[in-house]
N, C-alpha and C positions, 0 to 999 in steps of 0.2 A: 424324794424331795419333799420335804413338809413346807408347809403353808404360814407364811411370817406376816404381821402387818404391815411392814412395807409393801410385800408383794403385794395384797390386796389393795393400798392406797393408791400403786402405781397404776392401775387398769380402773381404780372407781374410786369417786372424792368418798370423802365421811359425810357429804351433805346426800349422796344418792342412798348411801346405806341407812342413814338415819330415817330419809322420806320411804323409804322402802317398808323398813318394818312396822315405821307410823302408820302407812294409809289403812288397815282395818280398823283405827282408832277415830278418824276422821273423815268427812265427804267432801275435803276442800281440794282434791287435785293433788300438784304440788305443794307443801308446805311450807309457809314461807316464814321468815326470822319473824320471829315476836309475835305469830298467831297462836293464841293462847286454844289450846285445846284440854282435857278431860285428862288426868294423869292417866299412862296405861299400866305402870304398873302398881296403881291403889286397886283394889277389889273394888272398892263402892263408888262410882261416877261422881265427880265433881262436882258441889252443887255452882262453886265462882271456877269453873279451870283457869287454873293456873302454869299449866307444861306449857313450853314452846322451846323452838331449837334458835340457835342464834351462830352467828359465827365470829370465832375468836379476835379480838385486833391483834394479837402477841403471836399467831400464827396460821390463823387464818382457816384451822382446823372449824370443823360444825360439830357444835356440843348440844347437850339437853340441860333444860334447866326449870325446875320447878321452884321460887319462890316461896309457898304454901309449906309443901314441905322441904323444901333443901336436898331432895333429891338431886344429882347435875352430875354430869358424866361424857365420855366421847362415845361414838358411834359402836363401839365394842361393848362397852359397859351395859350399853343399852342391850343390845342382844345378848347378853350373860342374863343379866335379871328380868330382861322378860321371858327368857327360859328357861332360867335357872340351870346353865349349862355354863363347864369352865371355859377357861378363854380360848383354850385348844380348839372345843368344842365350838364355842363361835364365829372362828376363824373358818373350818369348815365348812360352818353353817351358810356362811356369807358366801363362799365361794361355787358352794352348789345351789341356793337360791338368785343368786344374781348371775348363774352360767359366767364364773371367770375362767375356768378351765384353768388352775393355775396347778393342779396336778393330777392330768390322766387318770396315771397307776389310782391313783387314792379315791377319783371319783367315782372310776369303774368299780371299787374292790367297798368301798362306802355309800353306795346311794345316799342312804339315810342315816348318817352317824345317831346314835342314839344318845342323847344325851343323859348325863350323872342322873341318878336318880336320889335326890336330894331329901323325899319325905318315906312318910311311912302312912297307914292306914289300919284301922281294927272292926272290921265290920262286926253288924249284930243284924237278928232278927228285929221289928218293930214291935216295940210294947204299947201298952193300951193308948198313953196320952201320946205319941206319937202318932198313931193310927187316928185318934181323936184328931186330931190337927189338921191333917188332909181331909177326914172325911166332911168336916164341915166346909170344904169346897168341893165337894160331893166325889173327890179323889179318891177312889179305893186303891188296894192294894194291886190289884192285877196291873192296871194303871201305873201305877210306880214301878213295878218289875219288868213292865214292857217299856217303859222307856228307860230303864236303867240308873233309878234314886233307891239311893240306899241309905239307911241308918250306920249313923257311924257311933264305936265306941270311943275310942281317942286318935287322933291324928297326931304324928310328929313331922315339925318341919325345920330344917334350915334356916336361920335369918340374914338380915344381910350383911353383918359382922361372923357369920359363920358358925354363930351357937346357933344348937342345937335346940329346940322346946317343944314340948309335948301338950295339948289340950284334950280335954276330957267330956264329954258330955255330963248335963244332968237333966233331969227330971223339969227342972224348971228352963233348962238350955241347953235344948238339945240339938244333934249335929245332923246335916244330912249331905249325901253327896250325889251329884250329879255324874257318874262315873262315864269316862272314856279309855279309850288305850294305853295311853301312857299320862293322861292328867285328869285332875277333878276337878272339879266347881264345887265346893263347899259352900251349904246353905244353912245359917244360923241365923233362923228366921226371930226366937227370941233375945236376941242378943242387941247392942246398941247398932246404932245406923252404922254407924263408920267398918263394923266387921262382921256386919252380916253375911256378907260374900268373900269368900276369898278363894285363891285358886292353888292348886300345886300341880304342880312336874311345868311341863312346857304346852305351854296355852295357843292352840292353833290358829291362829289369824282368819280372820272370816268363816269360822266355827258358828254353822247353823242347827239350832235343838230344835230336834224333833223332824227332822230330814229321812234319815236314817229308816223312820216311821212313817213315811206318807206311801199308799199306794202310785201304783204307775202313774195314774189319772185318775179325776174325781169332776163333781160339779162343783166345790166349792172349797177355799182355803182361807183359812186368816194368814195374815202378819201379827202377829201380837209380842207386847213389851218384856216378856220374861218366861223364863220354864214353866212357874207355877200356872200360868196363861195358856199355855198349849197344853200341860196335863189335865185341865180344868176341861177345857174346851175336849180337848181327848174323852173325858169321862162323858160327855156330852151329845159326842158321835159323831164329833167336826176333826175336819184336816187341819191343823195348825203347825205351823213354824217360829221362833224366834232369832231373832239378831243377837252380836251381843250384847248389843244394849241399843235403846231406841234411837241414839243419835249415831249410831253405827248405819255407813251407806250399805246398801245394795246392788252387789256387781248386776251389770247392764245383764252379761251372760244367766246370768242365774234368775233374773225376771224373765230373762226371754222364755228361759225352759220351764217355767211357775205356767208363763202365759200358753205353753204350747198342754200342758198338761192339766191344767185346770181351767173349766169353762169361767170360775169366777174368782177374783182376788181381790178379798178385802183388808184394810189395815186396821188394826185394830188396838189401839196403843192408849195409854193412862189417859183420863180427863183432866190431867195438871195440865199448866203451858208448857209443861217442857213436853208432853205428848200431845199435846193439839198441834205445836209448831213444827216437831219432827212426822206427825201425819199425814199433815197437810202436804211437809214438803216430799216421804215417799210417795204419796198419792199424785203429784203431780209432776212429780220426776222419771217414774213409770208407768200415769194413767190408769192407776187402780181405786178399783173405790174404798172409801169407808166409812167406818161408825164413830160416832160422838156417842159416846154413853151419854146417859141423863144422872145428875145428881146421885152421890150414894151416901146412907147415912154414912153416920162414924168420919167422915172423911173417906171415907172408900173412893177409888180413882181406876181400879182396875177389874177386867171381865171377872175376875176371882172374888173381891169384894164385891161384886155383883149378883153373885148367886148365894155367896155367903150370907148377903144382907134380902133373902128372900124375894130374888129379883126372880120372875117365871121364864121357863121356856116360852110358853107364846109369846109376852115382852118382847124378851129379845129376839123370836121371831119376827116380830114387826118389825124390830129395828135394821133387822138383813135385808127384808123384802123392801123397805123406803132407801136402803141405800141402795140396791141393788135397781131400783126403780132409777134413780136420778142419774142425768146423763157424766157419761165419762169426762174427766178431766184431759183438757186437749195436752200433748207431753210436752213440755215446759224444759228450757234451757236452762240449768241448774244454776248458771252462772248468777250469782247473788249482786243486785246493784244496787239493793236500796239501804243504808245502814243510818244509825241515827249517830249522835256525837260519842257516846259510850262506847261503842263497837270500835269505831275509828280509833279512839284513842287509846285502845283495850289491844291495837294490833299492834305494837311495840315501838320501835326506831322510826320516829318522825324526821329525821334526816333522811335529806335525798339519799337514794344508792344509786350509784357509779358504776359503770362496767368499768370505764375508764375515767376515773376522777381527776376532776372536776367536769369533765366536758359529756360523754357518751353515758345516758341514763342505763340503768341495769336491766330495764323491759321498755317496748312499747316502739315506735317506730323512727327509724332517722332517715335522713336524704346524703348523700355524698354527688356531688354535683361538681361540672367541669366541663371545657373543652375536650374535644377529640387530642387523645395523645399526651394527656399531660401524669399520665398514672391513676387515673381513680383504680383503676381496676385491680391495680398492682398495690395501691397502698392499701383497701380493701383486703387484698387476700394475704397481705402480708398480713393486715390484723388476725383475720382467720386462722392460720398457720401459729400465729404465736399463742393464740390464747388456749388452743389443742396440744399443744407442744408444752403448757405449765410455766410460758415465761412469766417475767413479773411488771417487764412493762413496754410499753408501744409508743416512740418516737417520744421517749422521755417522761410517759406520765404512767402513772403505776395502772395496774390490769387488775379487776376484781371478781374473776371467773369462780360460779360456783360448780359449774360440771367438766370444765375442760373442755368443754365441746364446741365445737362449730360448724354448719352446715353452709359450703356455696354454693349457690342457683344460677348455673350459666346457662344465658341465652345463645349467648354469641360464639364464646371461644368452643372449640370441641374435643375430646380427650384427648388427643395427640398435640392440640398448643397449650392445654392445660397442663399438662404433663411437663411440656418445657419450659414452660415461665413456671412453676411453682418447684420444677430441680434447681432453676437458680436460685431461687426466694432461699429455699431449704438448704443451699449449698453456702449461701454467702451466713445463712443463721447455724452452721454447723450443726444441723439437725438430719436425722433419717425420718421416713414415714412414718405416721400414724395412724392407727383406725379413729382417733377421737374428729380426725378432720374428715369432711362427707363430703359430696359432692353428687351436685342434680343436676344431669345434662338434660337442657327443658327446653334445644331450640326448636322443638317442634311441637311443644306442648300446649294448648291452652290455658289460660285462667284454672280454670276449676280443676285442670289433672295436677295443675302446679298447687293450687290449695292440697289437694289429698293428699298430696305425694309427700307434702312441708310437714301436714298436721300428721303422717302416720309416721314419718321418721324421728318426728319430737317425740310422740307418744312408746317408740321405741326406745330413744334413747335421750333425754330432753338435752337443749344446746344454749350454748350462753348465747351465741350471735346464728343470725344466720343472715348472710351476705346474697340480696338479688341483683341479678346484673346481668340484664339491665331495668328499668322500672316502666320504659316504653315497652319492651316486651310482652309486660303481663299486665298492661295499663288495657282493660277493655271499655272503652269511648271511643267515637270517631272523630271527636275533638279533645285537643290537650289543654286547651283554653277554658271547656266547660264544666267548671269549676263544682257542677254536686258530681258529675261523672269521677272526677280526681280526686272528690273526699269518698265515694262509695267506694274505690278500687282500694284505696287506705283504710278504711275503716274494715274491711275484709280480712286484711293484715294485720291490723293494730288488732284483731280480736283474737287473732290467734296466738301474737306476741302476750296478750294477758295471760291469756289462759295454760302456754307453758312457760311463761315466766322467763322471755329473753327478749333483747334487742331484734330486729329487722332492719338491718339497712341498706337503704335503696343507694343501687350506683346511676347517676342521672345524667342528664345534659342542661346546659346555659343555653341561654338565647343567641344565636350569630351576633349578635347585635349590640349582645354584652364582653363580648370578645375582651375588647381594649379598654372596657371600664371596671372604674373598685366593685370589689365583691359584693353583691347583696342581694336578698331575698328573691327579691322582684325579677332579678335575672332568670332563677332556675326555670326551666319550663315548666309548665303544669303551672304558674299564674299561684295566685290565693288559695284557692281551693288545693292543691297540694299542701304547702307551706302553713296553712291555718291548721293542718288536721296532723303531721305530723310534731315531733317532742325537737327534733335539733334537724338544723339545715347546715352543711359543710360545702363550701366554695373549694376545689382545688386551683392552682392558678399556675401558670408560667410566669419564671422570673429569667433572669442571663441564663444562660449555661444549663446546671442542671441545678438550681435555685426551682422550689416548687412552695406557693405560697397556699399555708392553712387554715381559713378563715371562717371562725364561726358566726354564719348570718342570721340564725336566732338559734338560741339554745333556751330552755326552762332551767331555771334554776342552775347556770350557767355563769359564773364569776362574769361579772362587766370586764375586768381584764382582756376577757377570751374573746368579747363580746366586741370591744375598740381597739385591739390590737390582733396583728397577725404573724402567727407561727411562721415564721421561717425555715423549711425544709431541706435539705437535699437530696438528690435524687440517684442512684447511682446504676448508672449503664449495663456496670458488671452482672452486679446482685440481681437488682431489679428491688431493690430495697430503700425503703426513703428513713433519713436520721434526722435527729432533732439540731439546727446548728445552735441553738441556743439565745438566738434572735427573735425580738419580737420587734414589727413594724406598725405602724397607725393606717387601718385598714383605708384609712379616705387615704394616704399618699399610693394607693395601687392602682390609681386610673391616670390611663399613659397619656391620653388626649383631650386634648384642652374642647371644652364644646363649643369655642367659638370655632374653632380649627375642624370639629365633625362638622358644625352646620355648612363652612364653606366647600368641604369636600362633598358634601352632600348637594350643594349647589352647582358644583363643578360635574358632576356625575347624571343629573338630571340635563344638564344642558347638553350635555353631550349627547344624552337619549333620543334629547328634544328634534336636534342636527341630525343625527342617522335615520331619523323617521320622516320626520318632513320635509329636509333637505330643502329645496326650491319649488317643492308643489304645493301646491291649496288641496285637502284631503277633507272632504267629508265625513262625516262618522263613519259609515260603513266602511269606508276607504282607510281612515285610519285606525280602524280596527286591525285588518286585515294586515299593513301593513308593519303594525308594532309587533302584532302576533309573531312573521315570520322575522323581524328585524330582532327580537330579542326573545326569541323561542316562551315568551310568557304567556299566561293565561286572557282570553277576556278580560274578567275580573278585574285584575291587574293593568291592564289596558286603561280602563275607566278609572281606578284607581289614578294614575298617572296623570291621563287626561283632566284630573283637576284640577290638580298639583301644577301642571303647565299653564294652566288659564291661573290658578292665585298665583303666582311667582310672576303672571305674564311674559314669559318663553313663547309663546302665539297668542294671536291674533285671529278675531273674526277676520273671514271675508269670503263674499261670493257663496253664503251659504255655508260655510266650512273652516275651517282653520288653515292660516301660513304662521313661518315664525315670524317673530318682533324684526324691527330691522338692524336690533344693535345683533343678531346671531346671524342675521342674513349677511351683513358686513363680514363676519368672522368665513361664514361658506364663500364668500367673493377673494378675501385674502385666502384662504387656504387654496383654493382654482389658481389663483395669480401665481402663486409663490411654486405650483409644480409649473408651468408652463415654463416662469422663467429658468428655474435650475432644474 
């Protein structure tokens, strides 16, 4: 059975394959439309990057696209050329790097398919002004052979219309190669900026120089900006390493084992700002230290033109022992918040993004709110279910899913009712299961095991939505009223909704109180503080029958439309699936009760209180404490509460040190006595 693009689209978007083979090129996480990063496949780092992925309007596919050079391509194109492997080859590739398992026989029998080998190489011995070159960064030749740079005669390569060209060394430009297994780094240090470096065969992702070459453990290691940086320092008698380039992150895993193997780690990177900025931030993303070189003539920026320009051993001894002196950098949250106007506007598509447009933003966090019973939970998981399933839209309004994924967090329900309310949802959408839909049985979990549990399955597999339900669940206060405790419990969420780049949305509860009135804000529990900290708030409502009304009571960036009008729903028994009837109402005509009509029922309700309690006696405080206690199974509190309310309304009356009622109630207790004696 071979390996088709469908196959591969069906099990993973083009948007995971894309962020997949990007992230050695970038330290952003996720990457998102319109962040312009560093082309990956130009040799020479971008001094404006201009690459970023965007996704199509005409189908919705996620492409690459460089502006600068007009590079732009789909997610396959990408792994061909940064491989230089044919499409065969990169369908493979995809399939054993992202574990799709889409053919056994072929994975077992291919681990490692090899890809075409597209170049050619003509190695030589080093001649004088070659040798010359390196040795003025005090580079010998042993130096070179132990790390594996060779002088090249001519190279032939592939381009990317498929001819073929051959380059040549000279005298005045000459070639060198950084040799590995199956690819090289080509170093044409005389040559202009733009092709000084170039790569051939298939270029290994997070490929570290000079690895290879560090003993088990040592006292001390740089990080530094380039190869000729670690051979420099090599010749020197220092453990060095490099990235592939200084704006290139540092997996977590791979500092750890620097940290467990070397007592010290410094970073060591050009004096330009593009190496003070990326030093700065590996040193305080990992807590290592480092050096600022001081001024070099000629424009020199790196430990190489450092030695070349007559700079001493002892020098930059001091400069180890002052950095090694100053205290460590405490380890810093990578997450970037401070950007100036340039940055912002340099990140592409200033229009909102939609999960579900116009209404459900694409990250960050919402509320879905309602009475007991009226479906939050069900029109919730219905969204879940659809957006894993690749529909294309939710109770009439289109779905903007970039990973197909969804993850629901049940509190309440437990495998065996999930299981049956989601065979109806899936039966009435003529759909079978998925693995893109998950599911976190957490009614016994904590806060913080429900954080871990959310951030390592995003990090596993990241999800457009992930559905909590319920939000008292994982809401930790001891009050719902105490409005920074209900922005802390959200601001916990909303940071994890940034960081992999999906919705959160809470299934909530209304006030008893807001039962029978129009939708709005103020109703949901959790007060302000909730409501202020989340992006959209969703009212579900009962209407006749099975009429379910959907009301958004703040949204950002949210059409006024949506905003004074409400979606009219349906709801159906069968499915357990809500449809769009294609009705919009005026959210103020959904309040069923006139407030002259609560205030009097509310007057009718107290008086009644007032009669079961005091009846015919004069009660003291203590006395009528006691009494209301057992007469309406309430609280103190509430007692005293009441008790004032009966003295403003006056429903009682001082007397004798204590309270009776008025005598227009005490008439009502005398006709009520009369009227059983007689009949």
């Amino acid at each position: 059975m071979s390996i088709s693009k469908e196959s591969i689209l069906a099990k993973v978007s083009s948007y995971d394959i894309l962020n997949h083979y990007l992230s050695p090129f970038h330290h952003l996480g996720n990457l998102n439309q319109g962040k312009n990063i560093s082309n990956p496949l130009l040799a020479e780092k971008q001094k404006t990057p201009s690459f970023n992925i965007y996704q199509s309007k005409q189908n919705n596919e996620w492409r690459y696209n460089d502006f600068a050079t007009g590079d732009e391509g789909s997610c396959f194109d990408l792994v061909m050329n940064l491989h230089n492997v044919t499409f065969h080859n990169a369908l493979e590739m995809i399939n054993r790097d992202l574990c799709l398992l889409l053919d056994n026989e072929q994975t077992q029998s291919i681990e490692h398919p090899q890809p075409k080998q597209t170049y050619s190489v003509r190695k030589r011995d080093y001649n004088d002004t070659e040798i010359a070159y390196w040795i003025k960064y005090g580079i010998c030749k042993e130096i070179l052979q132990r790390y594996n740079v060779v002088a090249i005669e001519e190279f032939t390569n592939t381009s990317k219309t498929g001819n073929a060209y051959t380059v040549k060394s000279s005298r005045d430009k000459f070639i060198f190669a950084y040799e590995n297994s199956d690819w090289i780094k080509l170093y044409k240090p005389l040559d202009e900026k733009q092709y000084r470096f170039q790569y051939l065969g298939s270029k290994k992702p997070g490929y570290i120089f000079g690895w290879q070459q560090l003993p088990g453990n040592g006292e001390l290691i740089f990080i530094t900006g380039g190869e000729k940086d670690v051979l420099t320092l090599a010749a020197k008698g220092y453990n060095a390493i490099s990235l592939n380039s200084e704006t290139s992150s540092l997996d977590q895993s791979i500092a750890d084992e620097l940290k467990q193997r070397f007592n010290n780690i410094i970073v060591l990177y050009d004096n330009d700002a593009t190496g003070l900025k990326q030093a700065e931030i590996l040193s305080l993303t990992h807590a290592f230290h480092k050096i600022t070189l001081p001024p070099i003539p000629n424009n020199g920026k790196d430990i190489s033109d450092f030695f070349s320009s007559n700079g001493s051993l002892t020098e930059f001894q001091n400069l180890i022992t002052s950095s090694l002196q100053s205290q460590l950098p405490e380890l810093l949250n990578n997450e970037k918040v401070v950007y100036n106007a340039v940055e912002l506007m340099a990140m592409g598509n200033i229009e909102p993004q939609y999960l579900m447009a116009p209404i459900l933003p694409q990250k960050g966090t919402a509320v879905l709110a309602g009475k007991p019973d009226t479906g939050k939970s069900q029109l919730a998981r219905q969204l879940c279910i659809q957006i894993a399933f690749g529909l294309k839209s939710f109770i009439g309004f289109e779905i903007n899913p970039i990973h197909n994924r969804s993850i629901y967090v049940a509190t309440e329900d437990n495998q065996e009712n999930t299981r049956y309310l989601m065979a109806r949802q899936m039966q009435g959408l003529e759909q079978a299961p998925k693995e893109n839909l998950r599911f976190i049985f957490a009614d016994t979990m904590e806060q913080e095991e429900v954080l871990k549990s959310l951030n390592d399955e995003l990090s596993k597999a990241p999800a457009d939505l992930v559905v909590i339900d319920s939000f008292g669940d994982i809401f930790k206060g001891g009050d719902s009223n105490n409005n920074m405790a209900m922005r802390n419990t959200v601001k916990i969420f909303d940071k994890i909704a940034k960081n992999h780049n999906c919705l959160i949305l809470f299934v909530h509860h209304i006030n008893k109180g807001a039962y029978r009135q129009a939708p709005g804000q103020e109703h949901i529990q959790g007060g302000a503080g909730l409501m202020q900290k989340v992006r959209l708030g969703i009212q579900l409502s009962e209407g006749d029958d099975n009429i379910r009304y959907f009301t958004v009571v703040k949204g950002n960036y949210c059409p006024k439309e949506y905003k004074q009008n409400t979606i009219v729903l349906e709801f159906s028994e069968t499915t357990f699936l809500f449809s769009n009837t294609g009705r919009l109402i005026p959210t103020a005509e959904l309040g069923t009760q006139p407030e002259s009509g609560k205030k009097e029922e509310k007057l009718k309700e107290l008086e009644k209180i007032a009669i079961d309690v005091f009846g015919d006696k004069i009660l003291n405080h203590k006395d009528y404490l006691r009494r209301y206690c057992d007469v309406t199974n309430k609280s103190v509190a509430d007692a005293n509460r009441k008790l004032n309310q009966f003295k403003k309304l006056e429903l009682i009356v001082p007397c004798q040190g204590g309270y009776r009622l008025a005598n227009e109630l005490s008439k009502t207790i005398l006709e009520e006595v009369m009227e059983e004696i007689i009949f």
